[in-house]
C-alpha positions in Angstrom: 0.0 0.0 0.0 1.5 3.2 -1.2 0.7 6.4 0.9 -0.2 9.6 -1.2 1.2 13.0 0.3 -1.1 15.6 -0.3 1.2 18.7 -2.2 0.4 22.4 -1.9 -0.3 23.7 -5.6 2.5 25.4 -6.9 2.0 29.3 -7.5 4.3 30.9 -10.5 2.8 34.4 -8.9 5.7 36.1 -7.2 4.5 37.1 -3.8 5.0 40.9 -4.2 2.2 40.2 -7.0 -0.5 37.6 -5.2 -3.4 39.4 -3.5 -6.0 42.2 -4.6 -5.2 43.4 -8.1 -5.7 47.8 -7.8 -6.7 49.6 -11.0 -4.8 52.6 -11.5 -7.7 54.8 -10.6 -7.7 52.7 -7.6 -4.5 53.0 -6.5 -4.4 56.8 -6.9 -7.2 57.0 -4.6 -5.9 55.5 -1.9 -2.6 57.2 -2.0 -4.9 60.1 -2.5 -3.1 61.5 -5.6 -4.2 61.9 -9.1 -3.9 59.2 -11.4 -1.1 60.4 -12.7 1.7 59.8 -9.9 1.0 56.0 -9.9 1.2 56.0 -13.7 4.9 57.6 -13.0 5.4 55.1 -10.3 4.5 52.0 -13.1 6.5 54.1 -15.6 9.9 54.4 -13.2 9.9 51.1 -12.2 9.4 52.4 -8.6 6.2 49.6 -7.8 6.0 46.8 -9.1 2.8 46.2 -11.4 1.1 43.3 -13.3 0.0 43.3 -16.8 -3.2 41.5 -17.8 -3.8 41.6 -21.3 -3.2 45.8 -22.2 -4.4 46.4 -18.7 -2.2 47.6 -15.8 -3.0 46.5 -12.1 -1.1 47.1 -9.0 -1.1 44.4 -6.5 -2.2 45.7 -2.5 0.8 44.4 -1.1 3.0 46.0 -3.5 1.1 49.7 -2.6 1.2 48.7 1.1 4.7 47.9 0.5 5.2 51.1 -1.2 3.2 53.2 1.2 5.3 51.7 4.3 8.8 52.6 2.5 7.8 56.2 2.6 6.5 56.2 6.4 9.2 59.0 8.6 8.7 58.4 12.1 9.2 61.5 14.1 12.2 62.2 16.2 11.8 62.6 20.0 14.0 65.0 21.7 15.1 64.7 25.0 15.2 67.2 27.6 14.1 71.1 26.4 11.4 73.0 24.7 9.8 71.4 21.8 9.9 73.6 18.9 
């Protein structure tokens, strides 16, 4: 008796690219921008982007990921006025 092992399918979707697909539009307003910046983003090679067919989507993660690259925290100063 031979025992089967049951195997995870195989995705060729890197992970930066799995998850909810944005539209353009989409992703401009949630970076709450016009459409344009995201389309310099795509054209820059500064996110990454799928194509489907002639269409253009940008994955969540990959805005997340975006958005999260751009966070400044603020600096804490010590003793003293705050400015």
């Amino acid at each position: 008796m031979t025992r089967r092992v049951k195997q995870e399918p195989v995705s060729l979707v890197p992970e930066s690219a799995q998850g909810r697909l944005l539209t353009v539009e989409q992703a401009a307003e949630r970076l709450n921008t016009s459409v344009r910046f995201p389309r310099r983003l795509i054209e820059e090679r500064r996110i990454t982007f799928v194509r489907v067919g002639r269409n253009v989507r940008i994955p969540e993660s990959a805005l997340e990921a975006f958005i999260a690259a751009g966070v400044v925290e603020p600096i804490t100063l010590g003793r003293g006025r705050a400015a």
